[in-house]
C-alpha positions as MATLAB code, in Angstrom:
seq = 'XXXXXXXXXXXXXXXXXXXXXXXXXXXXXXXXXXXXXXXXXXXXXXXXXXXXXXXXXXXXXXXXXXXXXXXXXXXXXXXXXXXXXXXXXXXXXXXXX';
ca = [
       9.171    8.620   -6.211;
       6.925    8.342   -3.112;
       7.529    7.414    0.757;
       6.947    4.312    1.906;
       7.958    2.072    5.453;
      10.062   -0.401    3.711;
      10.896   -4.187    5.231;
      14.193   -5.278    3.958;
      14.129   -8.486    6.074;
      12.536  -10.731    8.772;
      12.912   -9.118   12.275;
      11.804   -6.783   14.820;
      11.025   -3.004   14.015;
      14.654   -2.577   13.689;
      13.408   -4.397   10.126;
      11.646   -1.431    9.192;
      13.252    1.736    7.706;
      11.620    5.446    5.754;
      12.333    5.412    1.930;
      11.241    5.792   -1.517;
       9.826    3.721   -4.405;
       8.853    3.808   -7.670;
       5.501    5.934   -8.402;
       3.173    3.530   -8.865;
       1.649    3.044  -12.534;
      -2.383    2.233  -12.701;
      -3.896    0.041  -14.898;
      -7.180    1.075  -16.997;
      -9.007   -0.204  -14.424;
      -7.605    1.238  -11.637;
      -7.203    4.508  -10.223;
      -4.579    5.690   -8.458;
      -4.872    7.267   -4.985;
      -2.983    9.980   -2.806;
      -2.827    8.127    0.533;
      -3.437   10.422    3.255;
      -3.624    7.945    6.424;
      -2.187    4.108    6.084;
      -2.329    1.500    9.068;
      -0.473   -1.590    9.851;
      -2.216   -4.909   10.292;
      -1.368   -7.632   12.321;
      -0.696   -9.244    9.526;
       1.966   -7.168    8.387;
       3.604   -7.599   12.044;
       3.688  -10.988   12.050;
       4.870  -11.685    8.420;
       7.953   -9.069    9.430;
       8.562  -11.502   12.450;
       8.392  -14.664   10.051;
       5.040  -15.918   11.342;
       3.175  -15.918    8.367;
       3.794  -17.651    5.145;
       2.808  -15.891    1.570;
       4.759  -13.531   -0.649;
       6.723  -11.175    1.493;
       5.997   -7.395    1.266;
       8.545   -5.102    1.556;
       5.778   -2.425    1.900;
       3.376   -2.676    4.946;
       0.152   -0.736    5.772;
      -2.918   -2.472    3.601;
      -5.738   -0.220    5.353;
      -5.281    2.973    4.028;
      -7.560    6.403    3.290;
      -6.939    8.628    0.553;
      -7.952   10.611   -2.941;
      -8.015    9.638   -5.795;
      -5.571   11.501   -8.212;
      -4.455   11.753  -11.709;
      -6.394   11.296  -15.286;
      -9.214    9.261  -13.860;
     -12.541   11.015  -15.238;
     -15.316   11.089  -12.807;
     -13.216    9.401  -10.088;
     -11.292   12.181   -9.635;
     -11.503   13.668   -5.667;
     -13.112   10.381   -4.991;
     -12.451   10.261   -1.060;
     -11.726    6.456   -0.336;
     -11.052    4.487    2.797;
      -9.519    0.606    1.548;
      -8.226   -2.211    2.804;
      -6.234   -3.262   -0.457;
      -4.270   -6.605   -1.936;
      -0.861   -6.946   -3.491;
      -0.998   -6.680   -6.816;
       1.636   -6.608   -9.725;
       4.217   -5.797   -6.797;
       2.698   -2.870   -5.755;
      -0.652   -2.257   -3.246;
      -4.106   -2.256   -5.291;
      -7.103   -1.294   -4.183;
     -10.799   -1.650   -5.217;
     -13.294    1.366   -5.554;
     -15.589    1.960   -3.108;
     -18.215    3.937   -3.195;
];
């Protein structure tokens, strides 16, 4: 299990509430990254208000900079700073470089 800011409906900050989910599972393609530092967007604030239309996530903060982790080969300590998209339910991000 990790942290997360979860959204369990459209409102306020009062919306908003600290607790866990699943550890995410990466694809082949895709690493899997220790977040160090996440941010909100606007988007994220207005989709919790009801603003925006689009799949809801329960799980704001798309900027985000981290490390890569885990069985990744030469990716591994990669230092990356992402602004990611929803992806299989969860938040996936590209490599950068």
């Amino acid at each position: 299990m990790v942290q997360a800011i979860l959204v369990g409906h459209f409102g306020g900050a009062e919306a908003m509430r600290a607790g866990e989910v699943g550890m995410p599972e990466p694809a082949r393609d895709e690493v899997l990254v220790r977040v160090l530092a996440a941010g909100v967007a606007r988007w994220d604030i207005e989709q919790r208000r009801g603003g925006r239309r689009g799949p809801f996530s329960n799980v704001p903060g798309p900027q985000f900079a981290g490390l890569v982790i885990g069985d990744t080969g030469a990716d591994a300590g990669f230092e990356t700073v992402r602004q990611c998209t929803a992806g299989r339910g969860q938040a996936a991000a590209t490599h950068s470089t």
